[in-house]
N, C-alpha and C positions, 0 to 999 in steps of 0.2 A: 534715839535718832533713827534707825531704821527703820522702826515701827510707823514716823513720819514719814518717811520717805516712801514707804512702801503704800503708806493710804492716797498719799501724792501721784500716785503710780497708776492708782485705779481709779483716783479722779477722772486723770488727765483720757484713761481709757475708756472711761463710762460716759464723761463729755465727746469722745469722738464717737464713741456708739450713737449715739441720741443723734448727731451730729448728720452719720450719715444716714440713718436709717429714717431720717427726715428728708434726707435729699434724695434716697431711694424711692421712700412712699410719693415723695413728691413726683417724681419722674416719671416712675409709675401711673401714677391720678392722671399727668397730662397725656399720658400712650392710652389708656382707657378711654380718656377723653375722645381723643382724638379716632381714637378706631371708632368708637360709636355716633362720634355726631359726624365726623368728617367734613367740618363746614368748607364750603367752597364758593370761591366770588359770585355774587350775583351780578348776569351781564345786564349793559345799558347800552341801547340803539338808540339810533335816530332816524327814523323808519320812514319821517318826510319833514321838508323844508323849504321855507321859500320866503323871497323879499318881495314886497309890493313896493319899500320904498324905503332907495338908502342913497338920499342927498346930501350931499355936503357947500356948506355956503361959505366959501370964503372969505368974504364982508366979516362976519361974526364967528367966522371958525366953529361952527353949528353944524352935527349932523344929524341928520331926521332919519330916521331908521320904522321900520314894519318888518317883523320877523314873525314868523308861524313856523310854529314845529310840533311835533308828535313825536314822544318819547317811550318806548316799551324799554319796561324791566323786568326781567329774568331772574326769580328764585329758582337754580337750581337744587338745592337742598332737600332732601328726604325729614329729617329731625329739626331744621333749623329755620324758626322765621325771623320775619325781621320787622321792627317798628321805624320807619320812618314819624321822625316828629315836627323835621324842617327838610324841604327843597328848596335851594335859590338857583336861577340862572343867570349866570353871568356870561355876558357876550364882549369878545374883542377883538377889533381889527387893528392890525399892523401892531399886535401889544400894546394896544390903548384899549382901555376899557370903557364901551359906550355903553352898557345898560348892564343894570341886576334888577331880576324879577324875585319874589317870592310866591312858590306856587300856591292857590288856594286849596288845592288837592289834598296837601298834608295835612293835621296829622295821619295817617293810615299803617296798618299792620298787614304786610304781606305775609302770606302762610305759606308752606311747603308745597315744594313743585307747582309752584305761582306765575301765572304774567301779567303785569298791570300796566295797563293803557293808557296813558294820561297824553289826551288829543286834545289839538288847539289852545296848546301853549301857544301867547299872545307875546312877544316881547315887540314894545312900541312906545314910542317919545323921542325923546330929543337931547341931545347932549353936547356939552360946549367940548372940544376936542382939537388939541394942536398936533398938525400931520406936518412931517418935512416934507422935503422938495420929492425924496423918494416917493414917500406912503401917496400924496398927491400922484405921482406916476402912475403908479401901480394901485390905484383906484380908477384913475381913468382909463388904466388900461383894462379892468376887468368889468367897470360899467359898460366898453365897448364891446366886448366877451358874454357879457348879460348872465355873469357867473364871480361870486363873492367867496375868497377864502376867509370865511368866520370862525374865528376858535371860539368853542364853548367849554366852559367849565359848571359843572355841575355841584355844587356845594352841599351835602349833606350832614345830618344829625340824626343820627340810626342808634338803635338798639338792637341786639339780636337776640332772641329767644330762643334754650336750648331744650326741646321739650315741654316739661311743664315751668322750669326754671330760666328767670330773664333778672338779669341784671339791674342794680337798684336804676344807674344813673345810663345817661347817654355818653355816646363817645362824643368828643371835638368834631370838627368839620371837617371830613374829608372833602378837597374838591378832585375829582374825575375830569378829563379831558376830552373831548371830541373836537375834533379836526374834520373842518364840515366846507364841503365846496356848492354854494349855494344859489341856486339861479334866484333870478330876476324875471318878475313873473306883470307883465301888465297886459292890456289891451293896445298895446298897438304891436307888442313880438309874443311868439310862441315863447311859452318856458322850456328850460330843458329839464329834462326825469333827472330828478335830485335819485343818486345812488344811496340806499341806507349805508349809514356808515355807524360802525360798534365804537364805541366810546375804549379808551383806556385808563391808566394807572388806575386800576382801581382795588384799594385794599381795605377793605372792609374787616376781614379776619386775621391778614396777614400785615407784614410787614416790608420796605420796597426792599431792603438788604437781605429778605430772605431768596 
């Protein structure tokens, strides 16, 4: 009986060995990790923007839209690149969503300490879209303004390369936000100087509850 109980003993001691010296090594792996590659978000501006043309017909609840923009992104990373395999741009006013673009640019691999230019982004066409009494307001008030609050969200499918070692698969889609105040740009008014504005939420490496 004790001779069981006593092998019962060192089981249960040899399984908590392995146990922690698993979650030790483990811990360890990601502090290594982490000290050597130190990934950190890659930033997203919007460095220029502008409408040629954002009507809305209310006959058919139809908005005709012409958007241009230039988008820089920022590898700051020393060890860490990154494969983009998909960009879309999705555009919304008053939380309606009037257009998704997919960029022809992608796929592409940005490499360390990188900025990549992707100019004359084109988003244009036309979309069926129901505005209340408000969004109608506060459309015509800012077509008189000759100045558009456009949220952009930026949808990506990235991979990130650590070194010589990159992960089999892609991550899901993150989408990025940019809050973008955007003139109205024709031949009969001056535009006004769209300010660059940096994109947020963006976690590429991380996570938002961290």
């Amino acid at each position: 009986m004790f001779g069981r109980s006593g092998g019962r003993c060192c089981n249960v001691v040899c399984c908590f060995c392995i146990f922690y010296n698993t979650i030790f090594c483990s811990v360890l792996a990601l502090l290594i990790f982490v000290f050597i590659f130190n990934p950190q978000e890659p930033k997203f501006t919007i460095t220029d923007a502008s409408l040629t043309r954002f009507n809305f017909t209310d006959d058919n609840n139809t908005l005709h839209y012409n958007l241009a923009l230039n988008i820089t992104i920022r590898n700051p990373n020393r060890r860490v690149g990154i494969y983009y395999r998909r960009i879309q741009v999705i555009a919304n006013y008053r939380k309606k969503r009037f257009a998704m673009v997919t960029l022809p640019s992608a796929p592409f691999y940005q490499g360390h300490k990188n900025t990549t230019i992707l100019n004359h982004v084109l988003v244009e066409g036309q979309q069926l879209v129901v505005f209340g009494e408000r969004d109608l307001s506060q459309l015509n008030s800012e077509a008189a303004a000759g100045l558009y609050s456009i949220d952009l969200k930026l949808a990506l499918r990235v991979r990130a390369r650590y070194g010589k070692f990159k992960p089999p698969n892609y991550k899901p889609y993150y989408k990025i936000d940019c809050s973008l105040k955007v003139p109205f740009s024709s031949n009969e008014t001056s535009p006004i100087a769209f300010k660059a504005t940096q994109c947020w939420n963006v976690y590429l490496f991380s996570n938002p509850g961290d």
